[in-house]
C-alpha positions as CSV (number, residue, x, y, z in Angstrom):
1,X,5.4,-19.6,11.7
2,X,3.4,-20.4,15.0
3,X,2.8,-18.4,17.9
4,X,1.2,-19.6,21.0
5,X,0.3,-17.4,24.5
6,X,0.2,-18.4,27.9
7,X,-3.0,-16.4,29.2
8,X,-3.3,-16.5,33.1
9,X,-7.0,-17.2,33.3
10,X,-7.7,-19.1,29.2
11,X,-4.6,-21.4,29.3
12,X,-2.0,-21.5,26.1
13,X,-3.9,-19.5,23.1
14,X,-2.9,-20.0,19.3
15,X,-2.1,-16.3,17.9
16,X,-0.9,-17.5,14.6
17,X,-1.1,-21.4,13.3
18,X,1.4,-22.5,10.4
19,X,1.5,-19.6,8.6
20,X,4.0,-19.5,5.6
21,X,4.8,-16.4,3.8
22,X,7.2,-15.7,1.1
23,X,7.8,-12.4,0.1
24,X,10.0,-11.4,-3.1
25,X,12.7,-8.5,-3.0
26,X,10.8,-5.1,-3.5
27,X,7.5,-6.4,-3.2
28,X,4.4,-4.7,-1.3
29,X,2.8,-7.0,0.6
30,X,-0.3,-6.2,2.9
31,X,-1.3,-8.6,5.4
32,X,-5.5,-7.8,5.7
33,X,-8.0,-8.9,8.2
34,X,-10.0,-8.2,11.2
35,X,-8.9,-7.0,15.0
36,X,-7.5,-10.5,16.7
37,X,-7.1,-12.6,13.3
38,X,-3.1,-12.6,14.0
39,X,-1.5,-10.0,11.6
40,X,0.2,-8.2,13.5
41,X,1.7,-11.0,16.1
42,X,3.0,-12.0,12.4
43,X,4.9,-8.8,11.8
44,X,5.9,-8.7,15.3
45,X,7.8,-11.9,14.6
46,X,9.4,-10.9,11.2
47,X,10.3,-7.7,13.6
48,X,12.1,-9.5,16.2
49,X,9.6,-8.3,19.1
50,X,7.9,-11.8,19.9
51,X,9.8,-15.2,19.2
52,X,7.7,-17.5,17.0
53,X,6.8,-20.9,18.4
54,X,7.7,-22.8,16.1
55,X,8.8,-22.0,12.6
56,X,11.8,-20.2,10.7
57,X,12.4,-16.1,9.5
58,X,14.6,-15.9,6.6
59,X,15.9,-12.4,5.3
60,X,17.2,-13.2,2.1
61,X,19.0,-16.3,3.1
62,X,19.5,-15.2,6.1
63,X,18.3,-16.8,9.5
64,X,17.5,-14.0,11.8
65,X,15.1,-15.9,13.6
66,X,16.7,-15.9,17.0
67,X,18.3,-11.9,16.4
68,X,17.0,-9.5,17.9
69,X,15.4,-6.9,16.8
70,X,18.4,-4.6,16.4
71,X,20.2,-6.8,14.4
72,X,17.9,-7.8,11.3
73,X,18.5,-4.7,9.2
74,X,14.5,-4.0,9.3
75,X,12.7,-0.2,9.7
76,X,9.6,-0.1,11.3
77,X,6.3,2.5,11.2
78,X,4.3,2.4,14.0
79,X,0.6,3.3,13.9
80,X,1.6,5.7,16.9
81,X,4.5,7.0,15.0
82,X,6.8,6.2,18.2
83,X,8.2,9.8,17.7
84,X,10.9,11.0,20.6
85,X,8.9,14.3,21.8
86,X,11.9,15.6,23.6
87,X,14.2,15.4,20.1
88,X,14.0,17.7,17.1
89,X,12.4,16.4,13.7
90,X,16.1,15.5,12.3
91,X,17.3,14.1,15.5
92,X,14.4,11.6,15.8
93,X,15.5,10.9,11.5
94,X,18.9,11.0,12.4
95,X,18.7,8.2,15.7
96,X,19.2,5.0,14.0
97,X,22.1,6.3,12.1
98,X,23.7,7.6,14.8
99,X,23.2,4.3,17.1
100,X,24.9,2.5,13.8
101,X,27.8,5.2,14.6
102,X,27.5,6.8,10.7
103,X,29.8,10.4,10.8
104,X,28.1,13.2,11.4
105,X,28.6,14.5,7.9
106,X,27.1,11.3,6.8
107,X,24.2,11.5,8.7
108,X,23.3,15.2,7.8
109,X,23.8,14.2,4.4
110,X,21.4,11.0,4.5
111,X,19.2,12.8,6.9
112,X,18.4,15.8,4.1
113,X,17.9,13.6,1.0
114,X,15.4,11.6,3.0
115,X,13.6,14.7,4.3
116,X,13.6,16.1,1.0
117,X,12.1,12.8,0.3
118,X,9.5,12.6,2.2
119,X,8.1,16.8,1.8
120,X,9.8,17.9,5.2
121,X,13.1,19.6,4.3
122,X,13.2,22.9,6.0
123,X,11.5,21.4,9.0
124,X,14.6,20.3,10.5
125,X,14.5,22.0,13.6
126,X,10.9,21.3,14.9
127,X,9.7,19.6,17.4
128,X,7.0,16.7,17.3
129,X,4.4,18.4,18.5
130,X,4.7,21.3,16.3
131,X,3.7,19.2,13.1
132,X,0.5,17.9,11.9
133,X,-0.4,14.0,11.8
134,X,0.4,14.1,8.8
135,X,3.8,15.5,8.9
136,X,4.7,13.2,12.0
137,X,4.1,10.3,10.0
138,X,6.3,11.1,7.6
139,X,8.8,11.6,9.8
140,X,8.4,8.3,11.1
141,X,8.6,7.0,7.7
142,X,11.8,9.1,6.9
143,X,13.1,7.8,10.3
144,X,12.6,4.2,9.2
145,X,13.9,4.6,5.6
146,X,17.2,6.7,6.3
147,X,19.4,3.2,7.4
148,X,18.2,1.8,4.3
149,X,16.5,-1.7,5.6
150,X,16.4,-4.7,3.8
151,X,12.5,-4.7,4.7
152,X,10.6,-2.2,5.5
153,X,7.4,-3.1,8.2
154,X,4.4,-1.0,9.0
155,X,1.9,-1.7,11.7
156,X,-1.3,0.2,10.6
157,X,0.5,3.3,10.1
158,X,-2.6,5.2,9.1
159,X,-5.4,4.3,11.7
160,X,-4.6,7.9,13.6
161,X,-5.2,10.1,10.4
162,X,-8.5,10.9,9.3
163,X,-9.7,10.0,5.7
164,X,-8.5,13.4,3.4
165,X,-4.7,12.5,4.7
166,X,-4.8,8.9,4.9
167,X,-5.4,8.5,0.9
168,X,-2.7,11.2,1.3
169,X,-0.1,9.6,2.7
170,X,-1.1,5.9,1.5
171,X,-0.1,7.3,-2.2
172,X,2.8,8.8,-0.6
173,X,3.8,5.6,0.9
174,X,3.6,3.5,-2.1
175,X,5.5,6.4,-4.3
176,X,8.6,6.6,-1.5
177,X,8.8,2.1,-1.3
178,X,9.2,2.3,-5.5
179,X,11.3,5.3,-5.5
180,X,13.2,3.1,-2.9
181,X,12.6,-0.2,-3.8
182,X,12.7,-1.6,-0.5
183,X,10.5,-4.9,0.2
184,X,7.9,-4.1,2.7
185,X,5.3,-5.9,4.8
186,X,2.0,-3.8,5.6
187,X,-0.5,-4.7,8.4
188,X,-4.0,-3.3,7.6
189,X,-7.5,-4.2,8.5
190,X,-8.9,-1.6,6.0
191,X,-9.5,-3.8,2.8
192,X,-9.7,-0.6,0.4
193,X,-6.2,0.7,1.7
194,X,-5.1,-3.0,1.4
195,X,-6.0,-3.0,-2.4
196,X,-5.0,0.3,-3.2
197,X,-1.6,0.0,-1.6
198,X,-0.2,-3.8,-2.5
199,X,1.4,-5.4,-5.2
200,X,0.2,-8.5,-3.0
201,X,-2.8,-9.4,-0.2
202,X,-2.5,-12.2,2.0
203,X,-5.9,-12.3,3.8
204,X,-6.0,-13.7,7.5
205,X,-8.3,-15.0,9.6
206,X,-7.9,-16.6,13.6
207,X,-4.9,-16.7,13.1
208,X,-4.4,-18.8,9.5
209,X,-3.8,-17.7,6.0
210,X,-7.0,-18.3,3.9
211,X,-6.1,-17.0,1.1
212,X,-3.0,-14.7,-0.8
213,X,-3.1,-13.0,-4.3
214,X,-3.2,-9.4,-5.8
215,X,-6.5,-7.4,-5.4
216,X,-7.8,-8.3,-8.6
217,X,-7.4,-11.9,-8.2
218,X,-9.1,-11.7,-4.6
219,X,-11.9,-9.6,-5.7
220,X,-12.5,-12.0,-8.7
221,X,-11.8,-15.4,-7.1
222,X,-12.4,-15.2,-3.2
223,X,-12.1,-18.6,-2.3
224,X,-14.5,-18.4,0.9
225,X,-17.7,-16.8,2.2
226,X,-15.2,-14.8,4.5
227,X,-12.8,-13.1,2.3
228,X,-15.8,-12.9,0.0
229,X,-17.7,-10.7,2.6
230,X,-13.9,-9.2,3.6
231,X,-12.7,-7.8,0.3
232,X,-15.6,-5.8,-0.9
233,X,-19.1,-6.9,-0.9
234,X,-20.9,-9.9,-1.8
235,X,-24.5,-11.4,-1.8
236,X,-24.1,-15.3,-0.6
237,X,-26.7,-17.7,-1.7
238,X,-27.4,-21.1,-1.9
239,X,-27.1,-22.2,-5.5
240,X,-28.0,-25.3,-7.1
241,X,-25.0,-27.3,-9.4
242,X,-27.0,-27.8,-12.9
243,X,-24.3,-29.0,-14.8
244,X,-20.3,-28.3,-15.0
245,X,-18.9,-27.2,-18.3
246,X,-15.0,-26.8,-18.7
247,X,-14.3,-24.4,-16.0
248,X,-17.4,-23.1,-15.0
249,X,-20.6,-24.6,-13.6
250,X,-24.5,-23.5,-14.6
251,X,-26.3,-23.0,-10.8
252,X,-29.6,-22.4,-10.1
253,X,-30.3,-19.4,-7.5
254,X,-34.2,-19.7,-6.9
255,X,-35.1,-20.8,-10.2
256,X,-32.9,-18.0,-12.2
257,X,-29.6,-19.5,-13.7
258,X,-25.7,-18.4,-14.3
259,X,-22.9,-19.1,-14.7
260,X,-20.4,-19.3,-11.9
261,X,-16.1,-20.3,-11.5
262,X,-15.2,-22.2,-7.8
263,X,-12.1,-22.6,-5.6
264,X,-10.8,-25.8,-5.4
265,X,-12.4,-29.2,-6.7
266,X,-14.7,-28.8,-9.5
267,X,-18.5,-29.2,-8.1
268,X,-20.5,-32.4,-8.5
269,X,-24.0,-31.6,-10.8
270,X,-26.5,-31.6,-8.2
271,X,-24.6,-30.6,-5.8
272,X,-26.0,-27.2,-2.8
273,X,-23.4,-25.0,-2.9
274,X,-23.1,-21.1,-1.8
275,X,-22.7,-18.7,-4.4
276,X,-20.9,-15.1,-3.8
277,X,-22.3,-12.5,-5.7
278,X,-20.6,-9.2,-6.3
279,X,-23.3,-5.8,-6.4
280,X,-21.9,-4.3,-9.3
281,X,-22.4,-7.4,-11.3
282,X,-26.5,-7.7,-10.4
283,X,-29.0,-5.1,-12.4
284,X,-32.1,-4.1,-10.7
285,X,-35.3,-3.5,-13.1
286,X,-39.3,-3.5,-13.1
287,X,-41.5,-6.8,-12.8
288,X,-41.7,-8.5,-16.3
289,X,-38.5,-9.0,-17.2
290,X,-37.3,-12.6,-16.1
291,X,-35.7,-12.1,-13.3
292,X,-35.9,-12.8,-9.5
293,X,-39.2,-10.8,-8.1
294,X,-38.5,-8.6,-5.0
295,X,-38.8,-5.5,-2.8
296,X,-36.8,-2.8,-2.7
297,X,-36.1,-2.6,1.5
298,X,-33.6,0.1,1.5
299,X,-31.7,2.8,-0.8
300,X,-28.8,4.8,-0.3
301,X,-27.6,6.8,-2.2
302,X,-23.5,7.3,-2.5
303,X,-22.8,9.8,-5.2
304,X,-21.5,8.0,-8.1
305,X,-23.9,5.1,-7.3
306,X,-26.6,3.9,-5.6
307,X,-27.1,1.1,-3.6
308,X,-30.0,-1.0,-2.9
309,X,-31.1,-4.3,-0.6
310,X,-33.7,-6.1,-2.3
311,X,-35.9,-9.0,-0.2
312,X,-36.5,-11.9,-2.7
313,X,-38.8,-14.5,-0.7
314,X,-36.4,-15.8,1.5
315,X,-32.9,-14.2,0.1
316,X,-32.0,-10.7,0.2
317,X,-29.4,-9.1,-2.6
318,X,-27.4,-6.3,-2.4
319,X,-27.4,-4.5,-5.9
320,X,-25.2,-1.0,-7.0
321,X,-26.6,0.9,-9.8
322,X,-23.8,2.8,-11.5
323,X,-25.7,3.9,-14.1
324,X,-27.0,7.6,-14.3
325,X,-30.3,6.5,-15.9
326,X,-30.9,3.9,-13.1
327,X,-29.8,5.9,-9.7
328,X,-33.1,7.3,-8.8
329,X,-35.3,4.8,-10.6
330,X,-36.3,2.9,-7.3
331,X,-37.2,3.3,-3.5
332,X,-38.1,1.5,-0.8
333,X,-41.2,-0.8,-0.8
334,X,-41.1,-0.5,-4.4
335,X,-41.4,-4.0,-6.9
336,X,-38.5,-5.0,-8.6
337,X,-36.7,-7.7,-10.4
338,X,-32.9,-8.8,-9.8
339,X,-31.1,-9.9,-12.8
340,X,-28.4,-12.6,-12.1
341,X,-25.4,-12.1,-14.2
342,X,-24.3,-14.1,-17.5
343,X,-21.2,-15.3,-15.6
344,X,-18.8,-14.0,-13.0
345,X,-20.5,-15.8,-9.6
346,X,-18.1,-17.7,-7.7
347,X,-18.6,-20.9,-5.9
348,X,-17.2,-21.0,-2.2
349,X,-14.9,-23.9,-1.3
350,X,-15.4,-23.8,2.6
351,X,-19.3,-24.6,1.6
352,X,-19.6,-26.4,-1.6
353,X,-20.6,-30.4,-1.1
354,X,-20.3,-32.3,-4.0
């Protein structure tokens, strides 16, 4: 799909370049990235509320690409829940049902086991404004469930809530689309929700796909500095290509050597590339030991770890100690060494030259 704007003052702007998505029946997939990168222009256009430029929507092998909204058998959850104020808490659950012209006994029927669903039965009779956040959300999720979509879509649904309820009600989401086992397409810029919540991550940025797998894949393998920096944290550092051994290359980070996978073509020995580095998989000791001299710059400390930014020369690392024995062992301005793991680095395509 593509989806070009006409801005009065910038001329035509590119919201979403060839993107291709193809998502299997009852699978969670989370589309993750920044403000502006296009995610939700893109489930806009599955939606049926913007027209793609160019491109196809299929729902099952169904071309819904010129229906409207109405007609493509979707539910939707807004991030402002898009609750009726005026209706009661099962009138604004009941509303799709009764614009498909269900009976009323079928509606009260559908309109209980989804409230029982969703932790609300006995609220019935409310009003919107007489529920929490949290509850309001779920009623917007119940509202979107009880027609029984083909897909299910959901626009950050949790930006309004604070942190407590939005682990809350992101486990609560998950559990109601596998009791249901409804397909559904999530639009997130919060990459821990994103991993948490999805069977599958397709990572966006300006508008393009970079790069689509589960979180364990991403978090392993980021294929560039971006989704590097975007799903968790990563050191990124010039390396050096020493030599390139079945699927894994030896590189040289400031004289100190490991072991490190890549995306895409296999490096060239001697080549500059830049290395991502994940925190957890650096170990901070004292001088002596082998490893990269430097200066603890700054600590902080974050319950079940600690992490540290170490200035080496030129480079600066970011380390996390999880172990109890190493948490308070450092502070700022004192001497330290960074040990380079054994293997696990990751060469990034968009920078490697070979």
């Amino acid at each position: 799909m593509t989806k070009r704007f006409r801005h009065r003052t910038r001329g035509e702007l590119l919201a979403v370049r060839d993107v291709t998505l193809d998502v299997a029946p009852g699978q969670f997939l989370t589309l993750l990235g920044p403000s502006g990168c296009g995610k939700t222009t893109t489930l806009r256009m599955i939606a049926g509320f913007e027209q793609p430029t160019a491109g196809r929507i299929l729902i099952g092998e169904t071309d819904v690409t010129s229906r409207p909204a109405s007609e493509r058998n979707l539910g939707m959850v807004f991030q402002s829940y898009a609750l009726f104020p005026h209706l009661s808490v099962f009138e604004n659950v009941a509303y799709g049902l009764r614009v498909r012209k269900r009976s009323a006994a079928e509606i009260a029927r559908a309109v209980g086991e989804v409230l029982a669903l969703v932790g609300l039965a006995g609220h019935e009779r409310q009003a919107p404004h007489q529920l929490s956040g949290g509850e309001q959300q779920r009623v917007a999720l119940a509202r979107a469930v009880v027609i029984r979509p083909q897909v299910l879509l959901f626009d950050e649904p949790l930006s309004n809530l604070d942190a407590r309820l939005r682990v809350q009600m992101r486990d609560e989401i998950r559990r109601l689309q596998k009791a249901l086992s409804i397909t559904a397409v999530y639009v997130t810029h919060d990459q821990e929700e994103a991993m948490a919540i999805a069977d599958r991550i397709v990572v966006m940025e300006r508008g393009r796909l970079v790069q689509a797998g589960s979180a364990e894949d991403l978090y392993a393998r980021p294929a560039t500095a971006f989704v590097a920096g975007f799903i968790g944290r990563s050191t990124i550092v010039p390396a050096i290509v020493r030599d390139v051994t079945g699927e894994t290359a030896s590189v040289d980070v400031a004289g100190a050597v490991t072991r490190a996978g890549w995306a895409g073509a296999a490096p060239e020995p001697g080549a500059t590339v830049r290395l991502a580095l994940r925190p957890e998989t650096l170990a901070l000791g004292r001088p002596g030991g082998g490893g990269l001299p430097g200066v603890v710059t700054e600590r902080t400390f974050l319950g079940e770890k600690v992490d540290y930014l170490v200035a080496c020369g030129a480079l600066t690392f970011q380390v996390s100690a999880w172990d109890p024995a190493r948490r308070a062992g450092f502070g700022p301005g004192d001497a330290v060494e960074v040990a380079l793991p054994g293997d696990g680095a990751r060469i990034l395509a968009d920078e490697a030259a070979g």
